[in-house]
C-alpha positions as CSV (number, residue, x, y, z in Angstrom):
1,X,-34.0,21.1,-153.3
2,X,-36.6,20.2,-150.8
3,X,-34.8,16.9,-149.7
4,X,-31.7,18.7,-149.7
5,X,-32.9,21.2,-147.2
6,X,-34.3,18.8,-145.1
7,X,-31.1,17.1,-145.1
8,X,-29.3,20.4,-143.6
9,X,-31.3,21.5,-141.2
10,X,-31.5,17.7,-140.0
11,X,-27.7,17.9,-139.9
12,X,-27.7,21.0,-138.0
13,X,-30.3,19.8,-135.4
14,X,-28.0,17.0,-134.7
15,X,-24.9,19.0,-134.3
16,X,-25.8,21.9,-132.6
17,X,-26.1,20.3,-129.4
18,X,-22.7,19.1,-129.6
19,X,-20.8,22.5,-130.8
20,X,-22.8,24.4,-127.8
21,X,-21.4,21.7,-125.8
22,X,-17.4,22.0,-127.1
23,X,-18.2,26.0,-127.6
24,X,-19.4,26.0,-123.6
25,X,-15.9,23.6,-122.9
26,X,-13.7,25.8,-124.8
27,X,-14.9,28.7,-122.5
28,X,-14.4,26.7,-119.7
29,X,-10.8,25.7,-120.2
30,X,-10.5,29.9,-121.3
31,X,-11.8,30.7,-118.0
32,X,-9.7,28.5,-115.8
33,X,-6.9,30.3,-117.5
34,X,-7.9,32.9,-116.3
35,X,-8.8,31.5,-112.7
36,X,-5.5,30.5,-112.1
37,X,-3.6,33.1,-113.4
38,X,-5.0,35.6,-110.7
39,X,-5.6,33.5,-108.0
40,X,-2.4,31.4,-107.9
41,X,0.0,32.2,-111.0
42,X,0.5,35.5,-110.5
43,X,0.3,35.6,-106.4
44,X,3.3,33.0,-106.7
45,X,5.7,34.8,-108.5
46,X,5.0,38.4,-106.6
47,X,6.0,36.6,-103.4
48,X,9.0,34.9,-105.1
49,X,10.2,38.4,-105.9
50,X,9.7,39.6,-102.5
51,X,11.1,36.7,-101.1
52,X,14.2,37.2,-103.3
53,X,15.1,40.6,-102.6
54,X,14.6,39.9,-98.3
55,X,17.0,37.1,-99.0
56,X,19.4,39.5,-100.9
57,X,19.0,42.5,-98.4
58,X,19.3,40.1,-95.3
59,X,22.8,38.5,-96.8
60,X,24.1,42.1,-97.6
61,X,23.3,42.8,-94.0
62,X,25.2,39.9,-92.3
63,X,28.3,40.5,-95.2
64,X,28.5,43.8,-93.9
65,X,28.7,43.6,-90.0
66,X,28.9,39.3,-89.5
67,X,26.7,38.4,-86.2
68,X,25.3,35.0,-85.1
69,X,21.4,37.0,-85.4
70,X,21.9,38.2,-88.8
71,X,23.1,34.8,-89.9
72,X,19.6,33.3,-88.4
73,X,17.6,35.7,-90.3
74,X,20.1,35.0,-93.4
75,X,19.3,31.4,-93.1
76,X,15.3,32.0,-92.5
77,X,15.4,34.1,-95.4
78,X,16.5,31.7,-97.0
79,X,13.9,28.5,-96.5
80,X,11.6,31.4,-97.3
81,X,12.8,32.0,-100.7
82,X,13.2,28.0,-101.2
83,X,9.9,27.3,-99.8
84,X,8.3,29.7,-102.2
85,X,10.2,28.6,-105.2
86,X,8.9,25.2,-104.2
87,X,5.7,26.8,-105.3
88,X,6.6,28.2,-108.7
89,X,9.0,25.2,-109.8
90,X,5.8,23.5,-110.6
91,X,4.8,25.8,-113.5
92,X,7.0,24.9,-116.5
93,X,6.1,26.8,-118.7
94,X,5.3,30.1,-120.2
95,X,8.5,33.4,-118.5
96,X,9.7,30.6,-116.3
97,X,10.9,28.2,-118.9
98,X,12.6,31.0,-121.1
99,X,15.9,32.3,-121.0
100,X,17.1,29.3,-118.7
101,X,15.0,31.3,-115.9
102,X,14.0,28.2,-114.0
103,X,17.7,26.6,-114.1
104,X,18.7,29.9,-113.0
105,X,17.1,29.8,-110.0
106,X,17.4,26.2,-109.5
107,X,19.7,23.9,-111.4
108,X,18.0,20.6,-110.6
109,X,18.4,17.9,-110.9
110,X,22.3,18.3,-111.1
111,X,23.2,14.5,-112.0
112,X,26.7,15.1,-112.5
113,X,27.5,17.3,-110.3
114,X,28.7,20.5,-112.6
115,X,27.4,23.0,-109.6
116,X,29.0,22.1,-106.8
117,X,32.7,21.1,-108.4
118,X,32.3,24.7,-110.4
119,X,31.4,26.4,-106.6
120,X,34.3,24.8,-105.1
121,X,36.4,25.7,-107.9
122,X,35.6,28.9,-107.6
123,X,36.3,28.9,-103.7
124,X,39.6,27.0,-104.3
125,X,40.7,29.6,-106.7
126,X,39.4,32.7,-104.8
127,X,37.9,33.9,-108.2
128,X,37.0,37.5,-107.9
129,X,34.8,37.1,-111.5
130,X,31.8,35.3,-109.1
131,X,31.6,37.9,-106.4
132,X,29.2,40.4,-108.4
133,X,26.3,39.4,-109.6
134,X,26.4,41.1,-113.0
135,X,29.4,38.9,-113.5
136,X,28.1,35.8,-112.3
137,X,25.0,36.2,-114.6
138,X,27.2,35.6,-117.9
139,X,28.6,32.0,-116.2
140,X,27.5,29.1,-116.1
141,X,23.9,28.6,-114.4
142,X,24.9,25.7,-112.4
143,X,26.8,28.3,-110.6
144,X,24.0,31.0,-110.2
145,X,21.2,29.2,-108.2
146,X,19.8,28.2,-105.1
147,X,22.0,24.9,-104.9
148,X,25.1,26.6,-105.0
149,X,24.1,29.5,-102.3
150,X,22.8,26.5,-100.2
151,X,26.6,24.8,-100.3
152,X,28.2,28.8,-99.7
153,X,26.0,28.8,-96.3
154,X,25.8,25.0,-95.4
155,X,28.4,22.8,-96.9
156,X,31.9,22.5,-96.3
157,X,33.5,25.7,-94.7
158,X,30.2,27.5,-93.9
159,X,30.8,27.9,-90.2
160,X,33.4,30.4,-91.2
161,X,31.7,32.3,-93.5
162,X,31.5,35.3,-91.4
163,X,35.7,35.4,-91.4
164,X,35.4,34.9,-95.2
165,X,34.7,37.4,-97.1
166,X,35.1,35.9,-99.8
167,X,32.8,33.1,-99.5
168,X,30.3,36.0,-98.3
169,X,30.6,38.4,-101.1
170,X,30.2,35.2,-103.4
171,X,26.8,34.1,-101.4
172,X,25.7,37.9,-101.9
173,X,26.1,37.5,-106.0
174,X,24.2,34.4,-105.7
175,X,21.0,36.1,-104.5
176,X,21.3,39.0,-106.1
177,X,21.1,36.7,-109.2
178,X,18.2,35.1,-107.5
179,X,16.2,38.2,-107.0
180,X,16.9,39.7,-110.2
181,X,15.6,36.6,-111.4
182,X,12.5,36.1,-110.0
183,X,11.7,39.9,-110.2
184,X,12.0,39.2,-113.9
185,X,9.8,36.1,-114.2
186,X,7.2,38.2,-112.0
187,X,7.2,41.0,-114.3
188,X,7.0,38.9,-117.2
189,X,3.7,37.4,-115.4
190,X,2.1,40.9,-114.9
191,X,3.0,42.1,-118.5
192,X,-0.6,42.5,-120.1
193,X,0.9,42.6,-122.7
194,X,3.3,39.6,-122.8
195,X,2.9,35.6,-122.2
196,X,0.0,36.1,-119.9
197,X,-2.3,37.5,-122.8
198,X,-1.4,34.3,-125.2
199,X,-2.5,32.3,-122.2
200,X,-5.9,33.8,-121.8
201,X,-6.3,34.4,-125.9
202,X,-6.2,31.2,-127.8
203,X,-6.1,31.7,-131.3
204,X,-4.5,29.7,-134.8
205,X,-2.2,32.9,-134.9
206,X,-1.3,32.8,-130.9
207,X,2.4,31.3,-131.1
208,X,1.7,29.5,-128.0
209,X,-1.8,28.5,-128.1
210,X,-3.9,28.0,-130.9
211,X,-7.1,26.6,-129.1
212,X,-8.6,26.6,-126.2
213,X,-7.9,22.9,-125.8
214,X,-4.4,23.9,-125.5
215,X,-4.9,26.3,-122.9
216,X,-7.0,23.4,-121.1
217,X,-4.1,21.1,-121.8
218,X,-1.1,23.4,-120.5
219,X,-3.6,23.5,-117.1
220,X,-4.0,20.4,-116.8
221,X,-0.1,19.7,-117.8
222,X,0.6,21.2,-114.5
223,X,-1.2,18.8,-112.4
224,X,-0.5,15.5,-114.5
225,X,3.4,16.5,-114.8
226,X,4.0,17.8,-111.6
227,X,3.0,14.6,-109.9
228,X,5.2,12.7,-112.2
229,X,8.3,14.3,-111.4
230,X,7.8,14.7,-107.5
231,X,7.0,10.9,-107.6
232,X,10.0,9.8,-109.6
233,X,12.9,12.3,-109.4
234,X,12.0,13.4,-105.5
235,X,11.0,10.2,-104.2
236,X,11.5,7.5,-106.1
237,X,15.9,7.8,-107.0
238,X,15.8,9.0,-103.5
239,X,14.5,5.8,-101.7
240,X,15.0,3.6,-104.7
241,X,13.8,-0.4,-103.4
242,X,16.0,-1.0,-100.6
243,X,17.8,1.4,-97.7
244,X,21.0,0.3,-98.7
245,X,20.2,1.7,-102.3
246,X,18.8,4.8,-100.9
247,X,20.4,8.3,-102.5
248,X,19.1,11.0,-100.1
249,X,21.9,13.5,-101.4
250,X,19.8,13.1,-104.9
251,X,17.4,14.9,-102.9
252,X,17.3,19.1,-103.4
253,X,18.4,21.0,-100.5
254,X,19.4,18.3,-98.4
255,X,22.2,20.4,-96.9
256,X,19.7,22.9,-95.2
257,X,17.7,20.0,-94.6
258,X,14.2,21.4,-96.2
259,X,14.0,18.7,-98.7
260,X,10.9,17.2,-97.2
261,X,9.5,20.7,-96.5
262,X,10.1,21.0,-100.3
263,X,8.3,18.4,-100.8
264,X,5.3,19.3,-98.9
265,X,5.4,22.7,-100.5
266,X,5.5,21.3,-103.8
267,X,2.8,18.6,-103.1
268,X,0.6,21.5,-101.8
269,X,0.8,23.8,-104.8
270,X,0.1,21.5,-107.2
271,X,-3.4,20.4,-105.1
272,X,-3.8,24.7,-104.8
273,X,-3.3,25.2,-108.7
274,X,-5.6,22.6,-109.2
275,X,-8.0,24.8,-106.8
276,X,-7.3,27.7,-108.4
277,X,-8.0,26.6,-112.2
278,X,-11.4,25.2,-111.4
279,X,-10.6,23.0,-114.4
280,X,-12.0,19.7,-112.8
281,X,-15.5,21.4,-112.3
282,X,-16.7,20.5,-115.5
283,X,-16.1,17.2,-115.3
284,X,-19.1,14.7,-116.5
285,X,-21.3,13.8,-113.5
286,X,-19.7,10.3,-113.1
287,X,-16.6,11.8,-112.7
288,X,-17.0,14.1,-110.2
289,X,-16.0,12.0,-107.7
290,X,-12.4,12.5,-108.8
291,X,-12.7,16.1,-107.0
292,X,-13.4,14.7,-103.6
293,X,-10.6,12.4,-104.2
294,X,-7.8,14.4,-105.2
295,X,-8.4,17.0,-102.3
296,X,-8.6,13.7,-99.7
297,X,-5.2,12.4,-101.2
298,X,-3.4,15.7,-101.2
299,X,-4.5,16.8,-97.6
300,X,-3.4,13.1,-96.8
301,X,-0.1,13.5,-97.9
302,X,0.5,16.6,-96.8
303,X,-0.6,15.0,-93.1
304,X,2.2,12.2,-93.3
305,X,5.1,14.4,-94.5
306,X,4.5,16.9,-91.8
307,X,5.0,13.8,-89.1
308,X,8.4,13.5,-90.7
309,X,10.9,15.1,-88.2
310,X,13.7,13.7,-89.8
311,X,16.1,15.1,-92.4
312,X,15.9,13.4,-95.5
313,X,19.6,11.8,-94.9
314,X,17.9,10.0,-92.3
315,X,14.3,9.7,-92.9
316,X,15.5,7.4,-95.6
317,X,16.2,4.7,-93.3
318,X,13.9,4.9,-90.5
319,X,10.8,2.5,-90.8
320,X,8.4,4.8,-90.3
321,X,9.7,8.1,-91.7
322,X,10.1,5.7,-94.9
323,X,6.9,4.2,-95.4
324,X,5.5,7.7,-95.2
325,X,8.0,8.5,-98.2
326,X,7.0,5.3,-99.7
327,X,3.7,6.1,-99.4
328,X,3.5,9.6,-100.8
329,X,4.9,8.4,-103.4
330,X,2.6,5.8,-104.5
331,X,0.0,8.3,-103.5
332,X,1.2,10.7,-106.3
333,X,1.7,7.8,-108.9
334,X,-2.0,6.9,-109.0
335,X,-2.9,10.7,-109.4
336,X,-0.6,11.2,-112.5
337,X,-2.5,7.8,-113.7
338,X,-5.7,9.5,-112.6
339,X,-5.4,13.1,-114.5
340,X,-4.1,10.9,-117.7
341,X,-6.3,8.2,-117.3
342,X,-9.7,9.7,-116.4
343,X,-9.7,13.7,-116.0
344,X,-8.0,14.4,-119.9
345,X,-10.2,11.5,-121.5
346,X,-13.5,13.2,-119.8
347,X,-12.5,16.8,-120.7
348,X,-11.3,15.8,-124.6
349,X,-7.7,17.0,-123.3
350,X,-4.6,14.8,-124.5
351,X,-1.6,15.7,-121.4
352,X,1.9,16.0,-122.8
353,X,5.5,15.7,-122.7
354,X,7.1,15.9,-119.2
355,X,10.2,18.6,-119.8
356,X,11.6,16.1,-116.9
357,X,11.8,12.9,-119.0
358,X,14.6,13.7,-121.0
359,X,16.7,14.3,-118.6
């Protein structure tokens, strides 16, 4: 009994150091949960909801008596709404994800092009069905988004719009869908009682999370996945290896020409939600480094896309504008290798699937 006591407590004296240590790590990803659920999540979506109904009110406004001023404040209201969705596109998961909220608002990438033959379709035919929005929400989502109200006020036939009320009314049904949207994903955000509370509660009954490891995973997700996808579905089919290979109508928004300011925006709220989470600040003492590193290539970036004064149709193929593309995007390939090669390993996190890589 002695020897068998001795045994336990020798046992406990060599664990103990170790739980405290995964105990005090499980807080930690708990508490960045938390971090960035007030100081970025939640900020996010409250403008996106604000942003959504200025853009709906501002569009009613110019429907109702056409002039070239409301149509300036239409179209600003407009790269205010994108711009902030730039922000929020990067959280996939948790209300954006459900109900087809995020295709809803966005329907990108749109390979085939089912959004813009369904838009023209609709134009062609003069189909009343699309001009209110509680119509509009029961079709197809490739038809409810910010790509199609982009094409309604600068593709084909938009210099018109203000002799077509049609065209109008449709654009109008677009973003009231948009701001019915994102006042829903908001909501869903500050529900105490909804998504946000399995976030911050980790348990083996919590249908989302059953550790805190999962929590610090989803967080880290974010950053890891984010990267990914600007680097390969924003950059890289856009520039591809050559200029003559170069799809800049892959690129969202290109129409309105903020697909580089989407790009910046995105680049910047991934580097803020990492900010926000506080997740790298437990990293082991040889990796702290990584933290002066990530902020130095984000702020970077961010430098060289702002000297881009091109659109992206022609950025593409200008030497300089290019190698700032080209470079941004080899920036954020070594910082998806970096949060999968060296932040999850030192934080016992394993990064996931990329909703992206299916499609």
């Amino acid at each position: 009994m002695t020897r068998l006591l001795l045994s336990l407590s020798l046992a406990a004296f060599c664990i103990s150091p170790v739980s405290a240590q995964s105990t005090d790590l499980n807080a930690h990803f708990v508490n960045s949960a938390e971090r960035v659920l007030v100081g970025y999540i939640r900020p996010s979506f409250k403008a996106l909801k604000t942003h959504g109904q200025e853009l709906r009110d501002e569009l009613e406004a110019f429907c109702k008596a056409p002039n070239e001023e409301q149509f300036n404040d239409t179209k600003d209201a407009f790269k205010n709404f994108a711009l902030t969705f730039a922000r929020v596109e990067i959280m996939r998961f948790g209300p954006l994800v459900e109900k087809n909220r995020l295709e809803r608002l966005y329907f990108w990438p749109d390979r085939r092009g089912l959004g813009l033959k369904r838009i023209q379709r609709a134009l062609a035919e003069q189909d009343e069905s699309v001009i209110k929005t509680e119509n509009l929400k029961s079709k197809s989502i490739a038809l409810q988004g910010l790509g199609g109200l982009e094409f309604l006020l600068y593709g084909t036939g938009s210099t018109t719009v203000s002799q077509d009320p049609f065209r109008c009314q449709f654009a109008v049904a677009i973003a009231g869908s948009l701001a019915d949207t994102s006042k829903e994903v908001a909501d869903a955000w500050f529900d105490e009682n909804g998504f946000s509370q399995q976030f911050l509660n980790p348990s083996e009954t919590n249908p989302a999370y059953r550790s805190a490891r999962e929590v610090g995973a989803e967080v880290l997700n974010v950053l890891k996945n984010s990267n990914e996808a600007i680097a390969h579905l924003k950059l890289g089919a856009v520039l591809r290896k050559t200029v003559e290979k170069a799809k800049p109508k892959r690129a969202p928004l290109w129409r309105s020409g903020l697909s580089i300011a989407m790009l910046n925006a995105n680049i910047a709220s991934v580097f803020a939600f990492q900010t926000a989470s506080g997740l790298l600040n437990r990293l082991p003492k040889e990796k702290t480094w990584v933290i002066g590193s990530t902020k130095f290539e984000y702020e970077t970036v961010g430098k060289r896309l702002q000297e881009i004064n091109l659109p992206i149709l022609e950025a593409v193929a200008s030497g300089n504008a290019r190698g700032k593309l080209i470079y941004t995007l080899n920036v954020l390939s070594g910082l998806t290798a970096l949060y999968s090669e060296d932040v999850a390993p030192s934080l016992g996190l394993q990064t996931g699937f990329n909703a992206l890589d299916g499609d």
